[in-house]
N, C-alpha and C positions, 0 to 999 in steps of 0.2 A: 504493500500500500504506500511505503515512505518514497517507492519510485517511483510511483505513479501518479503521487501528489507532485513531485517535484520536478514530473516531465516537462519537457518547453513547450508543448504545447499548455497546458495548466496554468505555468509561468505566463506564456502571452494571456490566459484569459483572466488572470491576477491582476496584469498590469492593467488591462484595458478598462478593470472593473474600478480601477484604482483613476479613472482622466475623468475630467468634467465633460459634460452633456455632447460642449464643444466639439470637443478632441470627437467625441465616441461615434458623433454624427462628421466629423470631416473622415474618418476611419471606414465608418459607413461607406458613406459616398465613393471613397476612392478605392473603395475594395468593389465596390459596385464599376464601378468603369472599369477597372482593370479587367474584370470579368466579362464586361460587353465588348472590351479591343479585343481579348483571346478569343473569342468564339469566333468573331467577326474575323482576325487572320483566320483561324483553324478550319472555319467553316464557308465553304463558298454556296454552296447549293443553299440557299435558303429554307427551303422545303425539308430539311433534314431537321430543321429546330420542332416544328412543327410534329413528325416523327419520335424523335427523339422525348417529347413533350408526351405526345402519347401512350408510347414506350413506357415512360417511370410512371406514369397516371397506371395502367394495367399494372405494375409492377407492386403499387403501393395497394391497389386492391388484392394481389396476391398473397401479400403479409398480412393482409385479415383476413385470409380464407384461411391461412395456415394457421392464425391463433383462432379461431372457431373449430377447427376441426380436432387439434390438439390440447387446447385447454377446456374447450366445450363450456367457454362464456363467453359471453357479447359486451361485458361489465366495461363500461368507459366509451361506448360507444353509440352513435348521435344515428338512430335510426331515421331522422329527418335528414340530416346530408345525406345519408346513404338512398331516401326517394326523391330527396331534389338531383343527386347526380344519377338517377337513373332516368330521371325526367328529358333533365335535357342532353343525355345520351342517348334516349329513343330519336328526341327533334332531329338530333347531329346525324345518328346512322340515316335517317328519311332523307335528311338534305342531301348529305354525304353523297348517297343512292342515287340520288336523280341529280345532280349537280356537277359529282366529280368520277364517282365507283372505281376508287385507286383502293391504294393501301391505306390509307384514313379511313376509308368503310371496314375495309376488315380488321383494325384495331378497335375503332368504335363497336363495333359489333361482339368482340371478345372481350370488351371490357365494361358492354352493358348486359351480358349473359355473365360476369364475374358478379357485378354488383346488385345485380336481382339474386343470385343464389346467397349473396351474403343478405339481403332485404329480408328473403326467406328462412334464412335460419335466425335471426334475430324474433321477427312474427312469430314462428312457432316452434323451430328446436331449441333453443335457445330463451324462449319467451321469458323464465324465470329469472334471469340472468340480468337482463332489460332494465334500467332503474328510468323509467319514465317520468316521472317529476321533476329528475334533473335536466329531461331533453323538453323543457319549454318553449321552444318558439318556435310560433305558430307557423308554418309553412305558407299559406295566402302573402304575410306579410314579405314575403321576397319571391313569390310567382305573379300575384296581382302588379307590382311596379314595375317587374319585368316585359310584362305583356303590355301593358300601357306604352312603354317606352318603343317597344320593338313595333308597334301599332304607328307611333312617331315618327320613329327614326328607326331605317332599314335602309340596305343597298337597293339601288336601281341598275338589276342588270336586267338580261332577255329571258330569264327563267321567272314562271310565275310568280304574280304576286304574293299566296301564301305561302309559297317557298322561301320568299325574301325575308319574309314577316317572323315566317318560322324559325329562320334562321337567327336573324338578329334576337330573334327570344330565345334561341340557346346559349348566343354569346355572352347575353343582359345574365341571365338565369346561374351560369358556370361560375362568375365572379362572385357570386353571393352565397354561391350552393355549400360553403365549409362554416357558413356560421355558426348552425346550429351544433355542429363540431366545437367547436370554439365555446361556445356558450357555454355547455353541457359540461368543459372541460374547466370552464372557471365557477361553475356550479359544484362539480363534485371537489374539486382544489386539491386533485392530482391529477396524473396522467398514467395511464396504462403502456407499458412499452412501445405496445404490437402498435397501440394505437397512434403513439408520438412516432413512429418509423412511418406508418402511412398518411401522417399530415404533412411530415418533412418531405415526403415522396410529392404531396399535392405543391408543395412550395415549391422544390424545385422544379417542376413540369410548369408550374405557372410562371419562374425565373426565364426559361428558355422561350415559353408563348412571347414573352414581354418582349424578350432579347432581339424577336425577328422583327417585330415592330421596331423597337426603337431603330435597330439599324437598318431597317431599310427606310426610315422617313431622313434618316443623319445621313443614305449613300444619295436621295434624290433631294437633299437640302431643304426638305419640309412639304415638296410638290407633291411627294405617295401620298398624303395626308388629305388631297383633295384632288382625286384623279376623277375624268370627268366619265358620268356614266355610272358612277361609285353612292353618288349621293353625296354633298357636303359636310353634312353632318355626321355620316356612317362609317366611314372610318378613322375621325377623330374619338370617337365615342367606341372602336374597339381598342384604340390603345386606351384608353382613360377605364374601361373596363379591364382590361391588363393588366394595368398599372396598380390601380383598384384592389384589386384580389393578388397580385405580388405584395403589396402593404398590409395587406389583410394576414396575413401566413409569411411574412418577413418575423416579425417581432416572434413569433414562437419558434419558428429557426431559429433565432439566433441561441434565443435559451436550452433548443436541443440541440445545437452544437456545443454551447457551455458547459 
């Protein structure tokens, strides 16, 4: 244990804990860029972020199918993220479907038949396990502003209109879909391992969505941000949804790195 307290990794989170607000946010920030120039040299295809995103998202449902199946509890876990992310994983695979039918339909589609089996066993194998009092909030209150919004503001391409609709209501729906995660987690005032391994899994999948935005609006100098035929408002409002829900699931990274 005395090595392990005094590893340098420890040591750096000693000191860092030790800076004012200042420090901790310029540390923030420039760990943050350093991480969007690496990707951006390391990665040229854009579409791989994007992949890659959904990649750790299946991955991070993987770790709670293996603690359901081996500990045979659900304990710490937000059965309302896990129907808002199935929600607008149905929207994605339909868009998906008729929009693009690559390799983004068949990840969406293995990772919303991962998150209805975990829906399932929480409902009824699982059921006694479930501490529902702590998973308070209400579902409507981040599906109704969602639909509102995406009713608003959606892309304008050649593919139908409730295609469009439907779509920006899965982008609106995804940034908000870990609250109740989150809630549940400051309600019970711990964390379940399995369960902090697959939030940190939602953060960084949400890290790389971000990543492809910011740099593709930073390689066309702010112009991606209002391409025409896009709708004006429709792709400022997926980075700000991005952005959104990287902040949302930042702060508990960092503490499950600490």
């Amino acid at each position: 244990m005395g090595r392990r307290r005094g590893s340098p990794v420890n040591k750096l989170f000693a000191w860092v804990r030790r800076q004012s607000m200042k420090v901790k946010t310029f540390l923030a920030v420039t760990s943050v860029l350093c991480s969007l120039v690496a990707l951006k040299l390391m990665i040229r295809d854009r579409n791989h972020f994007y992949v890659a995103s959904e990649s750790i998202h299946a991955a991070g449902i993987m770790v709670l199918i293996y603690k359901l199946t081996t500990q045979k509890t659900c304990s710490g876990l937000s059965l309302k993220t896990q129907e808002l992310t199935a929600i607008f994983l149905a929207v994605r695979l339909y868009c998906s479907f008729v929009m693009e039918a690559d390799i983004h339909t068949v990840l969406d589609f293995a990772t919303l038949v991962s998150t209805l089996w975990v829906i399932y066993m929480i409902r009824f194998k699982l059921k006694s396990s479930y501490i529902s009092e702590l998973d308070n909030m209400p579902i409507y209150y981040l599906v109704v502003p969602s639909a509102i919004l995406a009713l608003l503001i959606h892309p304008y391409t050649q593919h139908s209109h409730i295609s469009r609709i439907l779509w920006a209501f899965c982008v609106y729906l995804e940034s908000v879909s870990v609250l109740p995660q989150l809630r549940m987690m400051q309600n019970a005032k711990m964390i379940e391992p399995f369960t902090a391994h697959y939030v940190f899994a939602l953060g960084v999948a949400r890290f790389l969505g971000c990543a492809h935005w910011i740099i593709q609006v930073y390689d066309t100098a702010g112009t991606y941000l209002f391409l025409l035929g896009s709708g004006y408002l429709w792709l400022p409002m997926v980075l700000l949804s991005e952005i959104v829900q990287t902040f949302i699931l930042a702060d508990f990274c960092y503490y499950y790195i600490k």
